[in-house]
C-alpha positions in Angstrom: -4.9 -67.5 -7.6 -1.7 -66.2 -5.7 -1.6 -63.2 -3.2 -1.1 -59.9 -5.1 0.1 -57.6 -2.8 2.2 -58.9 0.2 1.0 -59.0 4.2 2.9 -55.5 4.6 1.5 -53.9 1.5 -1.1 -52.4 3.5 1.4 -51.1 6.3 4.0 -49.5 3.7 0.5 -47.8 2.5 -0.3 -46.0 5.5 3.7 -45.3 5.9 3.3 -43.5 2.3 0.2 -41.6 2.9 1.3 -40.7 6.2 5.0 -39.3 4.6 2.7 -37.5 2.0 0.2 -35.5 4.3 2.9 -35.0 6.6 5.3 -33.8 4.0 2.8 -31.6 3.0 2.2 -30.4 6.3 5.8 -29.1 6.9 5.8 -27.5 3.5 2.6 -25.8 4.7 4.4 -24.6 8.4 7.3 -24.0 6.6 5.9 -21.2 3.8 3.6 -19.9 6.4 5.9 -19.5 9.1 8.8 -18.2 6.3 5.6 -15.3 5.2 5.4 -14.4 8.9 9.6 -13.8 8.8 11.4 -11.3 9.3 13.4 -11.9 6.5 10.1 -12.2 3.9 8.4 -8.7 5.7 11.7 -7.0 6.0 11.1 -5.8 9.8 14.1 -4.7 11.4 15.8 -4.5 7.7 17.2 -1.5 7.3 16.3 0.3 3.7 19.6 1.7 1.5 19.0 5.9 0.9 20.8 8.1 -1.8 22.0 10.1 1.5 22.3 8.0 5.0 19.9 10.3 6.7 20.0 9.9 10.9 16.8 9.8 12.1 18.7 9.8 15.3 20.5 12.7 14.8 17.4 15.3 13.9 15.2 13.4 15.7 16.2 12.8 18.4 19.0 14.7 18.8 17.8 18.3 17.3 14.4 17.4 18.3 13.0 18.4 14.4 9.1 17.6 14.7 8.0 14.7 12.4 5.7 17.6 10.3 9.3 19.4 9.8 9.5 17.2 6.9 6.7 14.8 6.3 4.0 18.0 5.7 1.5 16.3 4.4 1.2 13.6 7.7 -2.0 15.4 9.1 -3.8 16.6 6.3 -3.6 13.8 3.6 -3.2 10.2 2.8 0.6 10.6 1.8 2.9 11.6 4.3 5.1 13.5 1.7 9.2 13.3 1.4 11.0 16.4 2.2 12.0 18.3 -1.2 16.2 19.1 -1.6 15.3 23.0 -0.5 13.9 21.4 2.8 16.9 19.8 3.3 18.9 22.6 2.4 17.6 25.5 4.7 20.2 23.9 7.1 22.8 22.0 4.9 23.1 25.3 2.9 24.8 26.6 6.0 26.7 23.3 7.8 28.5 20.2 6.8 28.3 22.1 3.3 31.4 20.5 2.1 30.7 16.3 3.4 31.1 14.0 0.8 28.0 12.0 2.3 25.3 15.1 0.8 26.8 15.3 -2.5 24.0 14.0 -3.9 21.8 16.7 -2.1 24.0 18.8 -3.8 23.7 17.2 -7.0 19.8 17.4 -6.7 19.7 20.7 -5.9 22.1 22.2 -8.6 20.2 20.1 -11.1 16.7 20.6 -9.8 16.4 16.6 -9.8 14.5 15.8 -6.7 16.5 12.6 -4.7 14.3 9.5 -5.4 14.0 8.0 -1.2 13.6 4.0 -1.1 10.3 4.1 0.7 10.7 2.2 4.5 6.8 1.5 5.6 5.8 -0.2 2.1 2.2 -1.1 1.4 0.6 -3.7 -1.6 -1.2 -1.4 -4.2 -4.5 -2.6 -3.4 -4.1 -1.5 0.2 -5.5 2.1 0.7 -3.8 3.6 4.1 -4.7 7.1 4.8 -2.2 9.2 7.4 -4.5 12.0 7.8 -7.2 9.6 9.2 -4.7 7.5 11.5 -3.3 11.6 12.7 -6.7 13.1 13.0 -6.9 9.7 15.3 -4.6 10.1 17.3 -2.6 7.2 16.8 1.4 8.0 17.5 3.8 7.5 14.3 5.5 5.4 16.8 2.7 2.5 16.8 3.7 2.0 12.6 7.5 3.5 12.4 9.1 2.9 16.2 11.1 5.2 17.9 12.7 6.5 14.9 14.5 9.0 17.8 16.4 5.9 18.2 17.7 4.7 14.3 20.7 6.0 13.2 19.7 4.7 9.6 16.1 4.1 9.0 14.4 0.5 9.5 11.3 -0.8 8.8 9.9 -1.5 12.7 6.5 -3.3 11.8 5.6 -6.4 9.3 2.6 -4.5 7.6 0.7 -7.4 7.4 -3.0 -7.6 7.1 -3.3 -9.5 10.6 -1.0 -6.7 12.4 -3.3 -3.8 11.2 -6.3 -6.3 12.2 -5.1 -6.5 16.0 -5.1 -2.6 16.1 -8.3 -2.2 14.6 -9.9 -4.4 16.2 -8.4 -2.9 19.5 -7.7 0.8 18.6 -7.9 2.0 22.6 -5.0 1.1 24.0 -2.5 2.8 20.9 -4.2 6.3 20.9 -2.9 9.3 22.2 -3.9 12.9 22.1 -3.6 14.6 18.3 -1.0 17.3 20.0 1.5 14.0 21.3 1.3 12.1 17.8 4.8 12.7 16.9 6.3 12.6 20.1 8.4 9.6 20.4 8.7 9.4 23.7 5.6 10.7 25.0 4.4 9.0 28.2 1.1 9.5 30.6 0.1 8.5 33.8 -3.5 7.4 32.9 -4.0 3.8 31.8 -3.7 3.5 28.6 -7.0 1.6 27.6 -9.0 4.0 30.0 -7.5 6.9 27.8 -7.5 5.5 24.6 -11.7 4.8 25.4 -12.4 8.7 26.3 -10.4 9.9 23.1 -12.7 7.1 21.2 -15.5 8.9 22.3 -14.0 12.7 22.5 -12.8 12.1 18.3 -16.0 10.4 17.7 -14.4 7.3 16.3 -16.9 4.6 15.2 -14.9 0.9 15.7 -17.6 -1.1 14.9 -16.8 -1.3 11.0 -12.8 -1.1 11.5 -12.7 -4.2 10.4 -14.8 -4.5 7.3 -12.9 -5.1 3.8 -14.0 -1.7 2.4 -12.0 0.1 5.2 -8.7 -0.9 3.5 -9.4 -2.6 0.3 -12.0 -0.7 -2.0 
C-alpha cells in the first residue's frame, strides 16, 4: 500500500495548529487590550453639551464649590445636574446676550430643562452611590480629575470594574477629610496612607467586604 500522507505532513501539521492557537491568541490580546483602550472607555474623550460649560472657568477660576450645582453629591446616590434657574441666578445678570447660552435661554423661556450628555457613565447593573463615596471621604477628584483644569468636560477615569477594584481593595491612600472632598487641589503634609488609615477608623469604614459582588452588583 503507498504512503498517504507525505514525510512533511506532520510538520505542515504542527505549522497549522501552531498558526491557529496563535492566531487565536492575537485576536484574544487584541480585543482585550482594544477593551482596556482609551478609545473603547472613552477616558480623556471629551463629551459634546447643549452649552460648552467651562469647568475651568467656575471652577477653577470663580472657585464655585462642586455642591453649587451637583446638590445632591453628599446626601444621595445621584449627584443631580444643575436646573436652567441654577444657571441663571448669574446668567440672568452677565453674558445675557452670548449666542453660546441660547439654549439656556431657550430652556428657561420654555420651562424645558437642557438634557446634559452624562461624562462619568456607569452599566445599569452597576449600583454607585455618591453619598456613600462623600460621607467617605473620597475627593471627586479620585473619579472626575481636576475638573479645575477642563475647559470642556472629559471623562478622566475608565470606569472599569478592575479600576473600582484597585480602590476598594486599597481605599487608604485616596481618602481625605469629608470638609476637603471637593477641593481640587487640596494637599496635606501627612502621608497619605497613614491618613487615609486614621479616617478608616475615625468614619468607621469596614473594608473587609469592599470587594464582595453585592457591594456594586445587587
Amino acid at each position: 500500500m503507498g504512503q498517504i500522507f507525505s514525510r512533511n505532513a506532520d510538520l505542515w501539521l504542527r505549522l497549522a495548529l501552531l498558526g491557529l492557537f496563535g492566531g487565536l491568541a492575537v485576536v484574544f490580546l487584541s480585543a482585550s487590550l482594544l477593551a482596556r483602550s482609551d478609545y473603547a472607555t472613552l477616558r480623556g474623550w471629551t463629551i459634546d453639551q447643549p452649552v460648552p460649560f467651562s469647568h475651568q472657568h467656575h471652577v477653577g477660576g470663580l472657585k464655585l464649590d462642586c455642591q453649587y450645582c451637583h446638590t445632591s453629591v453628599a446626601t444621595s446616590a445621584q449627584a443631580s445636574l444643575p436646573p436652567t434657574e441654577t444657571c441663571m441666578t448669574c446668567h440672568s445678570q452677565i453674558w445675557t446676550n452670548a449666542d453660546l447660552l441660547e439654549p439656556l435661554r431657550q430652556s428657561l423661556a420654555r420651562n424645558q430643562p437642557l438634557h446634559w450628555n452624562r461624562v462619568a457613565q456607569l452599566p445599569d447593573y452597576v449600583y454607585f452611590h455618591h453619598d456613600v463615596h462623600v460621607t467617605a471621604g473620597v475627593g471627586c477628584v479620585e473619579c472626575h480629575g481636576r475638573v479645575d483644569t477642563m475647559p470642556l468636560m472629559r471623562r478622566a477615569e475608565p470606569f472599569q470594574m478592575q479600576w473600582c477594584l484597585d480602590c476598594h481593595r486599597d481605599p487608604a491612600p485616596r481618602l481625605r477629610p469629608r470638609e476637603a472632598v471637593t477641593q481640587m487641589d487640596w494637599q496635606t503634609r501627612e502621608d497619605r496612607r497613614e491618613l487615609g488609615q486614621r479616617l478608616l477608623r475615625e468614619y468607621h469604614i469596614d473594608t473587609r467586604d469592599l470587594t464582595s459582588c453585592s457591594v456594586c452588583h445587587r
